[in-house]
C-alpha positions, 0 to 999 in steps of 0.5 A: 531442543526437541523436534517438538520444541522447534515446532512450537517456536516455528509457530510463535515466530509465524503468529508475531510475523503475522501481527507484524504484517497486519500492523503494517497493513493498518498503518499504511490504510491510516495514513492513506486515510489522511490523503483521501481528495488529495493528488496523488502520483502512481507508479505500479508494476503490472508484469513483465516490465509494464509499469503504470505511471499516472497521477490522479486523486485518492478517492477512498479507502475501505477495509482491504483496498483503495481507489485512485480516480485517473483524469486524463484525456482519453483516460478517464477511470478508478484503479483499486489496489490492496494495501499490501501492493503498497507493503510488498512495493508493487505499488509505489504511492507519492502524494503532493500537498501544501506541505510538499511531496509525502511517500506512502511505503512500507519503510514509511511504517516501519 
């Protein structure tokens, strides 16, 4: 093989990673659209061993984030995060409903 050939290679494997990945993004946006008004726990890594560990309800999605409405006492706000925080497992999602308790992660897509 050529160094040429290496290259075109290298650049197919990219474009197949990159449609891999926003498949991922767009089946974790679907199934978060299923859940919108439903309760839901989070836990996210905020840095340097700070996690954030609340339970609230998923407001809405849009096209590259989602909300989820924090009602606590003395802790009343909306936190936004992408979809790729649930994809790179920054953020961890679980959802409760009547059918149980529901995952929201990137093996879930996978």
């Amino acid at each position: 093989m050529s160094k040429y050939d290496n290259i075109v290679m290298l650049q197919i494997i990219i474009r197949v990673m990159l449609v891999m990945a926003k498949n991922s993004l767009w089946q974790i946006r679907k199934d978060l659209e299923s859940h919108v008004g439903e309760k839901i726990q989070l836990r996210a890594n905020r840095g340097r061993r700070k996690t954030l560990e609340k339970v609230g309800v998923l407001e809405n999605t849009y096209p590259s984030i989602f909300i989820i409405r924090i009602d606590e006492p003395n802790y009343n706000q909306r936190l936004s995060f992408s979809y790729a925080d649930v994809l790179t497992e920054t953020v961890e999602l679980t959802v409760f409903n009547q059918n149980g308790n529901h995952r929201i992660s990137s093996a879930a897509v996978e």
